[in-house]
N, C-alpha and C positions, 0 to 999 in steps of 0.2 A: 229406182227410188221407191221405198216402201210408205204406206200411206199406215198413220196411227188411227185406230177405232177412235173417237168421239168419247171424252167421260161422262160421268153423270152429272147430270145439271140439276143444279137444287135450287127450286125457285122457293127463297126467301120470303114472298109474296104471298104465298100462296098458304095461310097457318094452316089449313083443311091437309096438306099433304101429307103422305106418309114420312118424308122425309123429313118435314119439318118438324112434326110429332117427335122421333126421333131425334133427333139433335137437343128437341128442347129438354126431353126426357132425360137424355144422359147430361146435360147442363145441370142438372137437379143435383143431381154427385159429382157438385164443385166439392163439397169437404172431402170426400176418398179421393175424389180426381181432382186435386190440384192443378195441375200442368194442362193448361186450355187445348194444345194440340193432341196430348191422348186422349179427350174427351170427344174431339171433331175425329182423329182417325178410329176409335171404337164404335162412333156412331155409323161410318161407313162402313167397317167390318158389319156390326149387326144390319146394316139393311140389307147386305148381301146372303146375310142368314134368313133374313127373314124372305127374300127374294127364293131363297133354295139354293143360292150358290157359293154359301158359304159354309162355314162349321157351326157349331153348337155352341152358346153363346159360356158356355165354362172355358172351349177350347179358344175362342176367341179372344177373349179376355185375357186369357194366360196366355197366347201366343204375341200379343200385341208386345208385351213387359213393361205395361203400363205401373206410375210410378202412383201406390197405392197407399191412402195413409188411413190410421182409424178404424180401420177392417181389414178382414182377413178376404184374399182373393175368394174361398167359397161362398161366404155373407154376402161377396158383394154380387156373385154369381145369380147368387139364389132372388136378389132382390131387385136385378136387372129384368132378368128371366118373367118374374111375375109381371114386371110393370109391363114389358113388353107385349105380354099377353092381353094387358087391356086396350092396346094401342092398335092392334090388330083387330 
């Protein structure tokens, strides 16, 4: 029998976190991001960019096929990318 790795655990609790920075950040683009589950799976794609083990937050976004309204998938690249940088 094979044994599954452990996910990441996002303590909620915790607003200081990276993680939870995060989530809150991409909650902010409810209006491009409608659909609340591309919102939570985008914010875990980006922390594994931002960990290093992920892609570039243009290929992320575009690879998720996340359901985008109001902007254009580059705008909203461009405007992820920045905020991210202050969160870091």
């Amino acid at each position: 029998m094979a044994t599954m790795e452990k996910g990441i655990v996002i303590d909620k609790n915790n607003s200081d976190s990276l993680e939870e920075k995060v989530y809150s950040f991409i909650n902010t683009f409810s209006e491009f991001l409608p659909v609340e589950n591309d919102r939570n799976r985008l914010s875990f794609d980006l922390l594994k960019s931002i960990r290093g083990e992920g892609d570039s937050v243009f290929t992320t976004i575009k690879k998720n096929k996340l359901h985008i309204e109001k902007i254009s998938l580059e705008d909203l690249a461009h405007k992820v990318e920045n905020g991210l940088k202050e969160i870091k």
